[in-house]
N, C-alpha and C positions, 0 to 999 in steps of 0.2 A: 802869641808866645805860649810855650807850654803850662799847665798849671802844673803846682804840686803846692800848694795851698791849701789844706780842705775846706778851706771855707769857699772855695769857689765850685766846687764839684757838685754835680748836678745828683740824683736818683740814679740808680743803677736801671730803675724801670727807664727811667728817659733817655739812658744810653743806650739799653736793648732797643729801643723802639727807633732811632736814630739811627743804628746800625741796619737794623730794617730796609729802612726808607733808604741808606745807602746803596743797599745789596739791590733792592728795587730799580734805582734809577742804571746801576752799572749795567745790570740786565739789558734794560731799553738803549743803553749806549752801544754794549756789544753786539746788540741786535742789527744797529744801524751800521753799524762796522761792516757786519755778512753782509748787507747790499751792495750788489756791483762788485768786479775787480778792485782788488785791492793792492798797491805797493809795496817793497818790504818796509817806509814807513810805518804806515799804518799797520801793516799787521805787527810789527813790533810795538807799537804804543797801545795796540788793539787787545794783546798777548799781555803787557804789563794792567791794563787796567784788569784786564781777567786775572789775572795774579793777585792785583792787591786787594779786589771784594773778597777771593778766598781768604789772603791773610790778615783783613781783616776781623773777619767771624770768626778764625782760628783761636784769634786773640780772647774772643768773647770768650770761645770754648773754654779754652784752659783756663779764661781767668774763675769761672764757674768749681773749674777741680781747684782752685787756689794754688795753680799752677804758676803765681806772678813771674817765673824767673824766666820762664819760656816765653810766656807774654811776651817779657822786657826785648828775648833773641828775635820773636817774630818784630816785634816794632823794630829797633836795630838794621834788619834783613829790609823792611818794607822804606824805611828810612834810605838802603842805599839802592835801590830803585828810583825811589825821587833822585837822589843825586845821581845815577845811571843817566836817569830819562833826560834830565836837565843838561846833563852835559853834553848827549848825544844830537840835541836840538839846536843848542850852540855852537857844536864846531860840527850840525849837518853830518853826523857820521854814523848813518843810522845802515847803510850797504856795507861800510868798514866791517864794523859791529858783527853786522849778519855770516859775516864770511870767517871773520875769529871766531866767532861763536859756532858755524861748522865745524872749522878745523879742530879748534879744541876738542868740540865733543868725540867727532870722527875719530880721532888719536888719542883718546883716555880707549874710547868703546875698542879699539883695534887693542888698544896694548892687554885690555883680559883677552881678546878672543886671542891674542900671542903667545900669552903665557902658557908653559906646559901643565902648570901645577891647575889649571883653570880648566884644560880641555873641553868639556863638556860645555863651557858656553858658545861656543864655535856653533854648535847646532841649535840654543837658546832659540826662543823671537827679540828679547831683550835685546841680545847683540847682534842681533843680523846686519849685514849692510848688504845694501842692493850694489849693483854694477854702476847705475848712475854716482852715487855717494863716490864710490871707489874714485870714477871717474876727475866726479868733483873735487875728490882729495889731491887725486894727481897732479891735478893743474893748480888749485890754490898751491900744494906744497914745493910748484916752482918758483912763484910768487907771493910766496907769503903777505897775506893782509896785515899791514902797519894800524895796529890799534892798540890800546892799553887802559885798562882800566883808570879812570879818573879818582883823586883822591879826594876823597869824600869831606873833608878840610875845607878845603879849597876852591871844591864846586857851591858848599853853602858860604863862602866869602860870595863870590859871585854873586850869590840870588840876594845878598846884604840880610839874610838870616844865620849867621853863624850860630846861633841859640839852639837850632836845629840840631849843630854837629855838638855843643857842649854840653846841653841837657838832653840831647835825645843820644844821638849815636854814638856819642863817648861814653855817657854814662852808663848804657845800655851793653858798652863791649864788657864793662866787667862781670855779663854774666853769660858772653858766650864759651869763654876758656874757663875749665878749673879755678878755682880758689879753694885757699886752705877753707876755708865754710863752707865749701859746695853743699848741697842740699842739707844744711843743718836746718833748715826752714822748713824742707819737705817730710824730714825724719820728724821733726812736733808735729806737723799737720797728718803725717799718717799715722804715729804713735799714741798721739795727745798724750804727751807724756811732761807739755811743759804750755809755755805761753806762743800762741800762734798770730800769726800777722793778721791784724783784723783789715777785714776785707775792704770793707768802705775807707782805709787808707791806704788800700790801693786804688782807688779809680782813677789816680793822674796816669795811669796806665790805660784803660778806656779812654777818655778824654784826650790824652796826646795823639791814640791810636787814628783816633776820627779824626781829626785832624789834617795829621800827617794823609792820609788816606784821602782826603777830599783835593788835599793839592796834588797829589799824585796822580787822581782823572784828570785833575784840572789842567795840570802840567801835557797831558796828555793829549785832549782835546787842542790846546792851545797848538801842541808840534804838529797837528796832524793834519792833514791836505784839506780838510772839513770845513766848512765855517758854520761852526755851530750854533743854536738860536739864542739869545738870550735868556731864556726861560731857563735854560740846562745849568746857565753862568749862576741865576739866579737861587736855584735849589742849591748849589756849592756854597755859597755866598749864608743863605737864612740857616743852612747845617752847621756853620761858622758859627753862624752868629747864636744858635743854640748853645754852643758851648763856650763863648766867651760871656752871654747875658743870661741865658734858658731861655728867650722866642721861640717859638714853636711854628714860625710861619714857615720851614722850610715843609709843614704836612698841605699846605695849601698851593706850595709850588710841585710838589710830587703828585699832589691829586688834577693838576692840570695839564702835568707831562703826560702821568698814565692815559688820560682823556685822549690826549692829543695822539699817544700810541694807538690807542684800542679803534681811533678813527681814520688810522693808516698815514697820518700827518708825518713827515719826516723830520726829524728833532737837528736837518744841518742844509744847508743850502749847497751849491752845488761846488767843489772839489775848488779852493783857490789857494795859494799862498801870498801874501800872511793871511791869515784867517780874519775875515770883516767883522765874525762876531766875535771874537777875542781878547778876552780881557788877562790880565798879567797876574799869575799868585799873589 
């Protein structure tokens, strides 16, 4: 469950260093993904863990400028990816997905290159579309792909962590829209013209981040055609547990994954569903 306790938050040094070891192991993960042909499964679950090590360290970044409010948007953001991924694995609707998520983009990118007042993106690279897309458009938009985004409520009812949507993704929406405060927090912190949020009561912002973040490969690994080895479970698992005790065993599971990379070992067994090495968030 999330902390916001301070009595339970670790060192900022042991988050940076955990973040790390994070960003380390998604590397070797994404790495095993490029072997072999891949599905639009996996490369969609392949696509979200590449997504969340960036937004993770985003988080670090800004929390560094004392940026907590953006932190709060990127957790929020990274939060409904877990409930994306989660839902997707559930109702197997990872080809739906893929084909709304063409169309959509295809028909936002078409309606600049349409507009008059826009002209000049018509010749962009930004908005180019090749003759296949077109293609592709035509036919999806006689058949439109029936998919809808899942509500983020209701998907953490499922996974039996609602705490997820109360104390992460709701509390976190009040700082994606305007409020009458809107950055009266960042006005003292660039001003210093008054009293500013001391930092080390923000870490439940680091700490929820890794977190959420470690379920998110994990959610990942689990949907994907892979059967992963236990050692992979295991590094998720002691990353945990750093931040609900401060154990620090998950450097001794990361120094045996790197080994096992650097000796060309494959960190997943061969392509099955459900996954034999598969353990549940």
């Amino acid at each position: 469950m999330p902390n916001f306790d301070p009595d339970h938050y670790l060192a900022v040094e042991t988050y940076n260093e955990a973040v790390q070891g994070l960003h380390g192991i998604c590397g070797l993960i994404l790495f095993e993904f490029a072997h072999g042909e891949r599905g639009t499964r996996d490369l969609i679950i392949r696509n979200f863990i590449a997504r969340t090590d960036m937004m993770v360290r985003a988080v670090f970044r800004l929390w560094e400028l004392r940026d907590y409010q953006d932190c709060w948007i990127i957790h929020r953001c990274l939060l409904d990816r877990l409930f994306h991924l989660s839902y997707l694995d559930q109702h197997d609707g990872f080809e739906s997905f893929e084909a709304w998520s063409f169309l959509e983009q295809y028909n936002a990118q078409n309606r600049v290159r349409s507009d008059p007042e826009f002209a000049g993106a018509r010749e962009g690279k930004m908005f180019a579309i090749t003759p296949e897309q077109k293609e592709r458009a035509r036919v999806l938009s006689a058949r439109p792909p029936v998919w809808q985004r899942p509500k983020a409520e209701e998907v953490a009812k499922t996974l039996a962590m609602r705490f997820l949507y109360r104390f992460g993704y709701d509390f976190a929406s009040t700082h994606v829209h305007p409020m009458a405060n809107d950055g009266q927090q960042d006005f003292l912190t660039l001003t210093k013209l008054g009293p500013t949020a001391e930092p080390l009561e923000q870490r439940s912002v680091l700490s929820n981040t890794l977190l959420v973040g470690t379920m998110v490969v994990q959610a990942g690994l689990n949907a994907s055609t892979l059967s992963w080895l236990a050692l992979v479970y295991d590094f998720l698992d002691d990353l945990r547990r750093l931040l609900g005790m401060g154990a620090d065993d998950y450097k001794r599971s990361f120094i045996k994954l790197a080994k096992m990379s650097e000796e060309g070992i494959r960190l997943y067994a061969a392509p099955s569903r459900p996954n034999e090495g598969q353990k549940d968030v």
